[in-house]
mmCIF file of the N, C-alpha and C atoms, coordinates in Angstrom:
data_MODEL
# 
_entry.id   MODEL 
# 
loop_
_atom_site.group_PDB 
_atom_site.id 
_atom_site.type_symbol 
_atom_site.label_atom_id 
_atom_site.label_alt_id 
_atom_site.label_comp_id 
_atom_site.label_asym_id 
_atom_site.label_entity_id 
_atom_site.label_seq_id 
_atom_site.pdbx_PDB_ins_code 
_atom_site.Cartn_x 
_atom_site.Cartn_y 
_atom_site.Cartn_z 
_atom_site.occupancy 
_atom_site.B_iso_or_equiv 
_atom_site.pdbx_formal_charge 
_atom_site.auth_seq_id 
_atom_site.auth_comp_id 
_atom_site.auth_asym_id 
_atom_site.auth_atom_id 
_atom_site.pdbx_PDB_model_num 
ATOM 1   N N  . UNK A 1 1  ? -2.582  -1.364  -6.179  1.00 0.00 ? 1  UNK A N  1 
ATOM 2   C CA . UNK A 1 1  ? -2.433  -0.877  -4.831  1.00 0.00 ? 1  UNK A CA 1 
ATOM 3   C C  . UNK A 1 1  ? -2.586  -2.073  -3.899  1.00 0.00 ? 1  UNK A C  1 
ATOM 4   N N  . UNK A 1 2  ? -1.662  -1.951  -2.770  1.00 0.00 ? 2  UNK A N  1 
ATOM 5   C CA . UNK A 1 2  ? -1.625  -3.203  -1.897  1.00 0.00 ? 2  UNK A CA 1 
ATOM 6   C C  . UNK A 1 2  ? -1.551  -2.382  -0.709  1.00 0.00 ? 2  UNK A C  1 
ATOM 7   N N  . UNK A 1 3  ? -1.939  -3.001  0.558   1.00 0.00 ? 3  UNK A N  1 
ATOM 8   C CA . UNK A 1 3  ? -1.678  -3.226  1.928   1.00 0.00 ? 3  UNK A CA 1 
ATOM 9   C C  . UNK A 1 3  ? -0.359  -3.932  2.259   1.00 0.00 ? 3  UNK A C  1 
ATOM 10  N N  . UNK A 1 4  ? 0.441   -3.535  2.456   1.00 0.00 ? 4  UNK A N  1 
ATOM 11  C CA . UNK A 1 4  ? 1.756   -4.244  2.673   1.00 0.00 ? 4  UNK A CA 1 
ATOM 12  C C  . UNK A 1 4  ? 1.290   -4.815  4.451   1.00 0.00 ? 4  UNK A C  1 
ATOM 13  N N  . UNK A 1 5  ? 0.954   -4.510  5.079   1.00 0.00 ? 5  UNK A N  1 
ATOM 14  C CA . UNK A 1 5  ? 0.439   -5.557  6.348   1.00 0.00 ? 5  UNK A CA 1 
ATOM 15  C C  . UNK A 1 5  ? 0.047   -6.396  6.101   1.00 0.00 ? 5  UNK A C  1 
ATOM 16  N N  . UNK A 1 6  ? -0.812  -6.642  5.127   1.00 0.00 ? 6  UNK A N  1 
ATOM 17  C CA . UNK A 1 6  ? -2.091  -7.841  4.863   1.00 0.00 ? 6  UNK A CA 1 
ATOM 18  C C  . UNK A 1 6  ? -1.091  -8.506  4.080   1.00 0.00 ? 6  UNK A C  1 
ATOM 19  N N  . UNK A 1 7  ? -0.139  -7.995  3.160   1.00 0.00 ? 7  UNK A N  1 
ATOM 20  C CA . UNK A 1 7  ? 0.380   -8.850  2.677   1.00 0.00 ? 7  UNK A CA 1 
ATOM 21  C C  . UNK A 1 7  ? 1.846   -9.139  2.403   1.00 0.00 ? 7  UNK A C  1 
ATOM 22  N N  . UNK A 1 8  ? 2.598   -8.511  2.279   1.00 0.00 ? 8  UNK A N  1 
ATOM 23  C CA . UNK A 1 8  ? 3.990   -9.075  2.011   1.00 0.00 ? 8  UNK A CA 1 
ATOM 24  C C  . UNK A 1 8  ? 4.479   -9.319  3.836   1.00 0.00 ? 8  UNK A C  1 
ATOM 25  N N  . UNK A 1 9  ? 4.065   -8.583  4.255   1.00 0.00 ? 9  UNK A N  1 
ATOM 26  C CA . UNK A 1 9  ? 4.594   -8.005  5.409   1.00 0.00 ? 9  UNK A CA 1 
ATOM 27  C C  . UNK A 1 9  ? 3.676   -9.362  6.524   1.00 0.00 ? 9  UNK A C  1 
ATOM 28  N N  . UNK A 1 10 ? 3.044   -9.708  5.928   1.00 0.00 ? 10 UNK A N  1 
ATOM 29  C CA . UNK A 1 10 ? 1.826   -10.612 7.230   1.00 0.00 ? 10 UNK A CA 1 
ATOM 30  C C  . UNK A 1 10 ? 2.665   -11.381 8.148   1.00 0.00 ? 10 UNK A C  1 
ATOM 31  N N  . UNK A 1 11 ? 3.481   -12.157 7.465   1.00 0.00 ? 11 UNK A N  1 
ATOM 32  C CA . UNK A 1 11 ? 4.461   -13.095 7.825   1.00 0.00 ? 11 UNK A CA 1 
ATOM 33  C C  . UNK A 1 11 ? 5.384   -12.722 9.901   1.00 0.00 ? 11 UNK A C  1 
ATOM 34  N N  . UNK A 1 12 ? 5.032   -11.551 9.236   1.00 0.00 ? 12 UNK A N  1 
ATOM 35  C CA . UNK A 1 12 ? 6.036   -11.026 10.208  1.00 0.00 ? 12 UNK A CA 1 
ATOM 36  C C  . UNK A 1 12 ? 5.339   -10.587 11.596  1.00 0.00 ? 12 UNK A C  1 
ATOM 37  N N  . UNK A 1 13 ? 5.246   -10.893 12.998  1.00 0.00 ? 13 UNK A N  1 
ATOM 38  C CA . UNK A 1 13 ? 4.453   -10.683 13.962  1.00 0.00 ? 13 UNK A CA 1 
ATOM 39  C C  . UNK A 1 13 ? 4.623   -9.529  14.226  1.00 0.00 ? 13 UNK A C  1 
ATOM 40  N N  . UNK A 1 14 ? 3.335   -8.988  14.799  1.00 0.00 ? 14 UNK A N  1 
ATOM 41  C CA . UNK A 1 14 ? 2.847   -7.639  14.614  1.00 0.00 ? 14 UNK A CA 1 
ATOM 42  C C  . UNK A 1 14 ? 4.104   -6.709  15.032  1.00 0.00 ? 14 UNK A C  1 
ATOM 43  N N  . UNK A 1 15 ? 4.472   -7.244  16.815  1.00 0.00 ? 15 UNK A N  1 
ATOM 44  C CA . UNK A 1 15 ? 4.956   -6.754  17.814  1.00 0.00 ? 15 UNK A CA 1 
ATOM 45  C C  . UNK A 1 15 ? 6.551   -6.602  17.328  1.00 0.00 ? 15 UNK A C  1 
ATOM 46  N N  . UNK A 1 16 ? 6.990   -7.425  15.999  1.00 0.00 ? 16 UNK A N  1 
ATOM 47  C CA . UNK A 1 16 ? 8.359   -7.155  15.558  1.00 0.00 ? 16 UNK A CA 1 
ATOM 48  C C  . UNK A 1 16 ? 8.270   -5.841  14.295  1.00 0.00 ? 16 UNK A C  1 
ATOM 49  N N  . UNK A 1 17 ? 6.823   -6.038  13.665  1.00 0.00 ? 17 UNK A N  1 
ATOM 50  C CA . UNK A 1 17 ? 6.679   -5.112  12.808  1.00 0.00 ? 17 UNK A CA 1 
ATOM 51  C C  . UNK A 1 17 ? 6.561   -3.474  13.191  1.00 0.00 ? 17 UNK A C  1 
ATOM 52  N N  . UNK A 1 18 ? 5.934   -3.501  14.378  1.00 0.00 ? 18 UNK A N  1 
ATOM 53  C CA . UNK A 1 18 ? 5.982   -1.878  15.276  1.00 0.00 ? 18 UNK A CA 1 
ATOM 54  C C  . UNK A 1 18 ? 7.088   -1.937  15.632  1.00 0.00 ? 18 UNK A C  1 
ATOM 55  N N  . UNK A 1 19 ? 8.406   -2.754  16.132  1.00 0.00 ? 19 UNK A N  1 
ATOM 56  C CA . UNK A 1 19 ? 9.267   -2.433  16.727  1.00 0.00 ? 19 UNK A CA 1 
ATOM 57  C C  . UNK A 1 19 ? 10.337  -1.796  15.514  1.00 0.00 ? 19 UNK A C  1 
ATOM 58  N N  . UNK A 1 20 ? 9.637   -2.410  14.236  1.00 0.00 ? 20 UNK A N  1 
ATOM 59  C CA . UNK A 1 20 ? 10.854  -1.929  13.614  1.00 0.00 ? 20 UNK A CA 1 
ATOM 60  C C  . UNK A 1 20 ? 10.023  -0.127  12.051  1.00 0.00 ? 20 UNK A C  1 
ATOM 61  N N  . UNK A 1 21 ? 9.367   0.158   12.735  1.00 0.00 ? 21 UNK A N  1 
ATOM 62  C CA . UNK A 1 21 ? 8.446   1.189   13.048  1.00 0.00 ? 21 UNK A CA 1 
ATOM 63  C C  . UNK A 1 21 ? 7.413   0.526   11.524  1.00 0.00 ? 21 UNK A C  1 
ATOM 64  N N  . UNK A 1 22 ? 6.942   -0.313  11.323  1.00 0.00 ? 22 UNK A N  1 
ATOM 65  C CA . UNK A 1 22 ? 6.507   -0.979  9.984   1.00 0.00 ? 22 UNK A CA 1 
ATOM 66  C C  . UNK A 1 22 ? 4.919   -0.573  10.942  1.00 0.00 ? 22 UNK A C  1 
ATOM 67  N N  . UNK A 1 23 ? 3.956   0.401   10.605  1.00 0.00 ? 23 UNK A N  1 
ATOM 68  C CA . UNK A 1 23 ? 2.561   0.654   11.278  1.00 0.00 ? 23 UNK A CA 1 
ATOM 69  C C  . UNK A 1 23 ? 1.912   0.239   9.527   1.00 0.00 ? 23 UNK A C  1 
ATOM 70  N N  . UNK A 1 24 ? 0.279   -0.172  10.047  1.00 0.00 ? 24 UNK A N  1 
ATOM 71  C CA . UNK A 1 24 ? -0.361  -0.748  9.745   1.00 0.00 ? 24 UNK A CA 1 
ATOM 72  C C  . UNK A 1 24 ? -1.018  -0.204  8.518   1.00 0.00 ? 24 UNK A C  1 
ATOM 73  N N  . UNK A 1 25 ? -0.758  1.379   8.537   1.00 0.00 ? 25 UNK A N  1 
ATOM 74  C CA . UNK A 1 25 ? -1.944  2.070   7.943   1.00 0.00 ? 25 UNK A CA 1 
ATOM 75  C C  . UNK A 1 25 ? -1.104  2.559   6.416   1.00 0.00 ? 25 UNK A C  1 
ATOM 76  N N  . UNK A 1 26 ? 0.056   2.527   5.867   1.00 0.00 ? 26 UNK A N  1 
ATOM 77  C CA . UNK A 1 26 ? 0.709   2.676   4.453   1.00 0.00 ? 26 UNK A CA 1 
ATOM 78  C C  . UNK A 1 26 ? -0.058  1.715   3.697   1.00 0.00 ? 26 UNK A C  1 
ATOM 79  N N  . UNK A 1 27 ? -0.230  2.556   2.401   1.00 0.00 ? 27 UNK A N  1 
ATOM 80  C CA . UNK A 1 27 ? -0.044  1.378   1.670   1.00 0.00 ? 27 UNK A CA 1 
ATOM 81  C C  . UNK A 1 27 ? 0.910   1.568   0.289   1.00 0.00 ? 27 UNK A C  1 
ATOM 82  N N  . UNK A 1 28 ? 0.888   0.736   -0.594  1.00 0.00 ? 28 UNK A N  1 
ATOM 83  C CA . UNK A 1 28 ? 1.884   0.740   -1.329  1.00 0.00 ? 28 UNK A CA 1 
ATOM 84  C C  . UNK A 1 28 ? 0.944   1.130   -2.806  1.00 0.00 ? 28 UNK A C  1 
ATOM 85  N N  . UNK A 1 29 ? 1.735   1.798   -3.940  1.00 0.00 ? 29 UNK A N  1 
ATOM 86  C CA . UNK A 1 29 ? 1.305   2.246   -5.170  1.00 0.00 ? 29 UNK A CA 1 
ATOM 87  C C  . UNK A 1 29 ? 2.113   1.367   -6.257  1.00 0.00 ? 29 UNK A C  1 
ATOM 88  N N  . UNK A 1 30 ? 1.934   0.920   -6.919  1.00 0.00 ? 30 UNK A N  1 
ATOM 89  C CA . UNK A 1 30 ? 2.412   1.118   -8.232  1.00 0.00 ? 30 UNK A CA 1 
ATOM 90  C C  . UNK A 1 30 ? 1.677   1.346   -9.528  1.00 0.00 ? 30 UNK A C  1 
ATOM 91  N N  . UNK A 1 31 ? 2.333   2.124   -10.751 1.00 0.00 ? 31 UNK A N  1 
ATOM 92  C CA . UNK A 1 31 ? 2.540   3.036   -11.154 1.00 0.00 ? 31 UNK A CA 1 
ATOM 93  C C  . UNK A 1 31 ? 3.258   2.277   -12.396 1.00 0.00 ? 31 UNK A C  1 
ATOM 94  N N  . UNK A 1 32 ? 2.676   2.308   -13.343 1.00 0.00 ? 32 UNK A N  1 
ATOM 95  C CA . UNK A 1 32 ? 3.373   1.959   -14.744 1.00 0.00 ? 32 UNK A CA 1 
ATOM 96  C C  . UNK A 1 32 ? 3.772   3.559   -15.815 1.00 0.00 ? 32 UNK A C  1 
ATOM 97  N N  . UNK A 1 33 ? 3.506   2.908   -17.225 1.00 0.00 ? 33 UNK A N  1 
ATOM 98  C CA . UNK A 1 33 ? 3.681   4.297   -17.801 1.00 0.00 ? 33 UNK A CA 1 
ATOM 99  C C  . UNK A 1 33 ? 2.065   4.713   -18.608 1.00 0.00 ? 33 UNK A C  1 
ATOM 100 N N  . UNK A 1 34 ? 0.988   4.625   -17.784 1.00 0.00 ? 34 UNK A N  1 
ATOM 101 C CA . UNK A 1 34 ? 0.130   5.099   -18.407 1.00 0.00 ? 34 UNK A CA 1 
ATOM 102 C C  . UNK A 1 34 ? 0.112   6.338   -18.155 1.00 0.00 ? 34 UNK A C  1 
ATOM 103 N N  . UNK A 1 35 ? -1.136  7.126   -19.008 1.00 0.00 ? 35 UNK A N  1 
ATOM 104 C CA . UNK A 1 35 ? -1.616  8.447   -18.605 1.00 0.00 ? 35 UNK A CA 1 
ATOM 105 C C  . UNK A 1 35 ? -1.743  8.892   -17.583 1.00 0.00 ? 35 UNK A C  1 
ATOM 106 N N  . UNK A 1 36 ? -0.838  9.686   -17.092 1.00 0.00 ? 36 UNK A N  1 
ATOM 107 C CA . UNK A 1 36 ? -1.643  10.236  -15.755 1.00 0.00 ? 36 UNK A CA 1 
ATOM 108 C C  . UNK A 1 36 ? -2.558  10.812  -14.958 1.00 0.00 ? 36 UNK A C  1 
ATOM 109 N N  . UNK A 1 37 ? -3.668  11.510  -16.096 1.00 0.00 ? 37 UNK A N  1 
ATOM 110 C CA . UNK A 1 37 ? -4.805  11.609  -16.226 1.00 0.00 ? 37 UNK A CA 1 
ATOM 111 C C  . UNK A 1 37 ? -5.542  9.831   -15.593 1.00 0.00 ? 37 UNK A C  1 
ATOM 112 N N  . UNK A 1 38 ? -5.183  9.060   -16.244 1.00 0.00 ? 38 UNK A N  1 
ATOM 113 C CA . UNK A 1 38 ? -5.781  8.024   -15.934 1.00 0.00 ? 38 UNK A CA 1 
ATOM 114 C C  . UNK A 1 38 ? -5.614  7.066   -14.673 1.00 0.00 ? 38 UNK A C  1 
ATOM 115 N N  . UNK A 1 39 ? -3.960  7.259   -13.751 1.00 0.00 ? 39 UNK A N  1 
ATOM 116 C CA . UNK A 1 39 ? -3.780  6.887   -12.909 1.00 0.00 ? 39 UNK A CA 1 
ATOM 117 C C  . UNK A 1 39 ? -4.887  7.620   -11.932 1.00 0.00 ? 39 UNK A C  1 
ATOM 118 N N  . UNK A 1 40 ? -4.596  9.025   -12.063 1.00 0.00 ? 40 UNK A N  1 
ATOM 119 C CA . UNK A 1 40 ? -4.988  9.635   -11.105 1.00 0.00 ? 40 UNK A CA 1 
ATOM 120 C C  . UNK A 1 40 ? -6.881  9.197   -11.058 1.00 0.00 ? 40 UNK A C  1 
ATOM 121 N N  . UNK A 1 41 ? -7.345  9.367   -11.960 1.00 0.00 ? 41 UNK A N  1 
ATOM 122 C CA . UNK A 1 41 ? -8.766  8.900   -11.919 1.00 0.00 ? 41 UNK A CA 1 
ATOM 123 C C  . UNK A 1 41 ? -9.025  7.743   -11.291 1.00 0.00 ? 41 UNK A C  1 
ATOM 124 N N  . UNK A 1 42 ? -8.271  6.486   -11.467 1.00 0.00 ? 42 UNK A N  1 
ATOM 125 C CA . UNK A 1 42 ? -7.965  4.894   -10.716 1.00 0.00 ? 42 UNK A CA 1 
ATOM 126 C C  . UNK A 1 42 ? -7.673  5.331   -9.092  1.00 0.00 ? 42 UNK A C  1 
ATOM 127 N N  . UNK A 1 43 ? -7.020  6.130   -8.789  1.00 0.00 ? 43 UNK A N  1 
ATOM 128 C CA . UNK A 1 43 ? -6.191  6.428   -7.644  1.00 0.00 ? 43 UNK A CA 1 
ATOM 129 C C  . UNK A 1 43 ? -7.833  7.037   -7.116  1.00 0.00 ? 43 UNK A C  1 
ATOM 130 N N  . UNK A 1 44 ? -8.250  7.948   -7.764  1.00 0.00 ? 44 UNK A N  1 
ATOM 131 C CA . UNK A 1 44 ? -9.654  8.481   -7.148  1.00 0.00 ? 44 UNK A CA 1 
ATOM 132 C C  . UNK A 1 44 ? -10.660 7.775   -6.857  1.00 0.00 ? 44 UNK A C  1 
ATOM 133 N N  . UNK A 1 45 ? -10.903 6.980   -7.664  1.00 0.00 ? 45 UNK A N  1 
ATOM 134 C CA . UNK A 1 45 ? -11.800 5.640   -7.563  1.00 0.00 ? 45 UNK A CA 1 
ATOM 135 C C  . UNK A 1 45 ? -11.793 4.548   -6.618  1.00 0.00 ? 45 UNK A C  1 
ATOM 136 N N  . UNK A 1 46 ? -10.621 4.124   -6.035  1.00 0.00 ? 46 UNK A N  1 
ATOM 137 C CA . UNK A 1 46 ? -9.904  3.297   -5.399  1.00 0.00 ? 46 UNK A CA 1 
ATOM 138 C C  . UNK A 1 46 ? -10.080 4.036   -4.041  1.00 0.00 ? 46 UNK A C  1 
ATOM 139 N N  . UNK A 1 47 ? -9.860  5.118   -3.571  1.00 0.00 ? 47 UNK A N  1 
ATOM 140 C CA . UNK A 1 47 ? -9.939  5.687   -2.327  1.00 0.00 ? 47 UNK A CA 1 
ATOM 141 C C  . UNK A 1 47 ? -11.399 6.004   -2.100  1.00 0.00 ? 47 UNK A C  1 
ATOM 142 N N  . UNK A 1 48 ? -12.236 5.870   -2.899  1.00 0.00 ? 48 UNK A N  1 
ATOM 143 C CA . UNK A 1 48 ? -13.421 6.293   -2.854  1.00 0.00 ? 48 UNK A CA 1 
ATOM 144 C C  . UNK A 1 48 ? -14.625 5.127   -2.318  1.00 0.00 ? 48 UNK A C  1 
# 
């Protein structure tokens, strides 16, 4: 799990990133082929 503001996205000044509706608060998932039992537990942990 990433912050795409903090990071891919940093580069880019704020005021061009709202204009092109890119807000601060998404973040990004990825997702292989494990259990999903087990993502979801990571995913719980992680927000926690």
């Amino acid at each position: 799990m990433n912050i795409p503001t903090a990071l891919t996205h940093a580069p880019v000044p704020l005021e061009q990133r709202l204009a092109s509706g890119i807000v601060p608060e998404p973040i990004r998932l990825s997702v292989g082929i494990e259990d999903s039992r087990d993502l979801i537990a990571e995913l719980l942990q992680a927000l926690d």
